[in-house]
N, C-alpha and C positions, 0 to 999 in steps of 0.2 A: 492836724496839719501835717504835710507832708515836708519830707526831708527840703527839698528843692524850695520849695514854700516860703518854708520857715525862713533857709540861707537868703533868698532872695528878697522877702520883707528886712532882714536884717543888712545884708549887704548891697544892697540893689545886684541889678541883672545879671551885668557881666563877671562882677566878683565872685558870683555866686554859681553862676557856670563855670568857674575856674575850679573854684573848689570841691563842687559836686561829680565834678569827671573827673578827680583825684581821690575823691572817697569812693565812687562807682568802681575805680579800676582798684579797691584794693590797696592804693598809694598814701597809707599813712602814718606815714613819717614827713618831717620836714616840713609839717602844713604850716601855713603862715596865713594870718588875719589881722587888719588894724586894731583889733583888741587887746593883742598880746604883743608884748616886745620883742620873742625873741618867738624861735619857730619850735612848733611842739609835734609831738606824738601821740596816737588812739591806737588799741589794740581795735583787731576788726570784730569787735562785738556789739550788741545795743546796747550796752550797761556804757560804754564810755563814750559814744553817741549822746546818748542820753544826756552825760554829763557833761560833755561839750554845750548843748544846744543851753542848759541849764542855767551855767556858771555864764561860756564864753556869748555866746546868740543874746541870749534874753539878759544876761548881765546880771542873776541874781542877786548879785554882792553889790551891788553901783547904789552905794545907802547914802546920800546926802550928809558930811559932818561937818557941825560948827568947829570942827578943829582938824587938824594935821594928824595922823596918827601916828607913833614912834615905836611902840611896843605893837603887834599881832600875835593870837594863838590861833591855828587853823586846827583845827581838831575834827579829827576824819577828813586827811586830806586827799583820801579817794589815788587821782593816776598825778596830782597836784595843777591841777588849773585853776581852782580857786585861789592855791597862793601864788601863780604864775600872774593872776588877774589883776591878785592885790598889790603885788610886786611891780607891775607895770605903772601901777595908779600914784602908790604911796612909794617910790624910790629908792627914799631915804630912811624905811621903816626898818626895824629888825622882823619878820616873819619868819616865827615856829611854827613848822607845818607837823603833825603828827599822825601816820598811816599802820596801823598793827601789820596788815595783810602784805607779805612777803611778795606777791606778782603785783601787787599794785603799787607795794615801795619801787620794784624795779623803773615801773614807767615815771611814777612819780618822782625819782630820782634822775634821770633821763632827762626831763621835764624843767626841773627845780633848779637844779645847777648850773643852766643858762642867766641863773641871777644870783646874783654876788651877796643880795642879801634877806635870800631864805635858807635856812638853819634846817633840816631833815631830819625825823626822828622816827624810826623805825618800832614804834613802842602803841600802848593802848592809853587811854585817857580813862581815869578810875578814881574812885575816892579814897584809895592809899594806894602806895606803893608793893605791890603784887606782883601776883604773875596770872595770866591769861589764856583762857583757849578759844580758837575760835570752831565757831558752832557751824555747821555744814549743813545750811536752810534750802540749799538749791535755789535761792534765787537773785544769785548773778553776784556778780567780785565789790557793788555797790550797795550791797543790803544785808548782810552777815551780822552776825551777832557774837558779844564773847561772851563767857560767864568766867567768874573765879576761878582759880586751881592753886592746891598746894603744891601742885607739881615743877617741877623745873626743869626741863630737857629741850629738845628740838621742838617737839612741838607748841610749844609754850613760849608766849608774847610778855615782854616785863611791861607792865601796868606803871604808869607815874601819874601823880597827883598835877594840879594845874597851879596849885604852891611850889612842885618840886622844879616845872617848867620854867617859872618866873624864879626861881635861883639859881638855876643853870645858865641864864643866858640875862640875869643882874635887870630884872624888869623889877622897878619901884612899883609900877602898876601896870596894869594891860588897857590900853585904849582901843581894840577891838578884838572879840573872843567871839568864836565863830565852834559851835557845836553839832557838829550832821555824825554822829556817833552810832544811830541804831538802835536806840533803845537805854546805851549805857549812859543816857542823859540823869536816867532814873536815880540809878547809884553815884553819880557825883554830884547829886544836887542832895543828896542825904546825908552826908558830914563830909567836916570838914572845909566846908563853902564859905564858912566864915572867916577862911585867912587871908582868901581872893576876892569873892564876891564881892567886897565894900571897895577895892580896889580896880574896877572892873569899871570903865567908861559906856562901852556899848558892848552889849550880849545879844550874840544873833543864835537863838536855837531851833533845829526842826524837831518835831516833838515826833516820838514812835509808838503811841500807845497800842499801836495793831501790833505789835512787836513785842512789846513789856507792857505790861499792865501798871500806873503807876504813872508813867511818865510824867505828864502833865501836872498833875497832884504834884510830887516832888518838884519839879522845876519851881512851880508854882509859890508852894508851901517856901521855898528858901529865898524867892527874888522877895517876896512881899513883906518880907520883915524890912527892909531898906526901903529907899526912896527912889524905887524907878518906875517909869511910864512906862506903856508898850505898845507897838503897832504891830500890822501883820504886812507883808510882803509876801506872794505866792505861799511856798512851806514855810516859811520861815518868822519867827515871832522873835520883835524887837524890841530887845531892851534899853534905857536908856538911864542911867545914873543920873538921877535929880541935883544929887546930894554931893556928886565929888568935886574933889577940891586940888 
């Protein structure tokens, strides 16, 4: 489906002409959509295109909940439009958005701070508190991979646990945890999952096993000792807490 397409089944005609001869010319910054509250930014590449059409177009995150949410973790928050999305929807929510990749905090930070109550965290999502590198796959500021390092310098990303997140910012529990990581879905779903997971209302993950091998097994292997169900939306596989209280 083509760009023009896409805007135009989303936005009908004329919106979509508005918008499409402002990304045509290159003019993006300041774009503005009924989706979003406040007005956002794309670097002029496909990878945030992409995730435009993804998150804002198609509404991936738009998951029907029998409740309000109060607590969010956005893990791998990309240029931040999924927690601009969530931020528009849920108000009154606290949203911790967490993006390792330094050009993509920029936009994301850019992005984020138009709302008073998303939280930035400049760091990796991992199953302890480490330090991180990121891997240079060539393909694109949306698909990157880290692994461990005992290293600590400039090029090194500090790793935090998704327990160390919900004490930072005094979450009793998380009412919705959103995981698009790349693969490092693998190693946080291998320990440690048992301080959060049981407190953990609805779990949205994209699985990357073309990425890591594992992934899925792990996710898997840790949701299933608890009591949650699960559906699929497009990438993304939903969890849902049976059992919380």
């Amino acid at each position: 489906m083509s760009r023009f397409t896409n805007l135009k089944k989303q936005l009908g005609f004329w919106k979509a002409i508005s918008f499409y001869r402002k990304v045509k010319r290159g003019n993006l910054s300041n774009l503005k959509i009924d989706t979003l509250a406040r007005p956002f930014t794309l670097r002029n590449n496909p990878f945030d295109y992409a995730t435009f059409e993804e998150v804002v177009l198609n509404e991936a995150y738009n998951i029907p909940l029998p409740f309000t949410p109060k607590y969010i973790i956005d893990g791998g928050g990309n240029i931040g439009l999924t927690a601009c999305y969530l931020a528009t929807k849920y108000n009154d929510a606290t949203i911790v958005t967490v993006e390792p990749d330094y050009e993509n905090f920029k936009i994301l930070k850019s992005n984020g701070s138009q709302y008073p109550n998303i939280k930035m965290l400049q760091n990796g999502i991992w199953k302890k508190n480490t330090n991180l590198k990121i891997e240079d796959s060539h393909v694109g500021n949306n698909a990157f991979t880290v692994t461990e390092t005992n290293e600590d310098n400039g090029a090194t990303i500090q790793a935090l646990t998704i327990m160390h997140i919900m004490q930072q910012y005094d979450m009793p529990h998380i009412d919705v945890l959103k995981l698009d990581i790349e693969g490092s879905e693998k190693d946080v779903f291998e320990e440690g999952y048992e301080n959060w997971l049981p407190k953990t209302k609805l779990l949205i993950v994209e699985l990357h096993d073309k990425m890591k091998k594992g992934c899925s097994r792990s996710v898997f292997n840790a949701v299933n000792k608890y009591d949650f169900s699960f559906d699929i939306k497009g990438e993304n596989i939903i969890f849902t807490n049976n059992s919380f209280k």
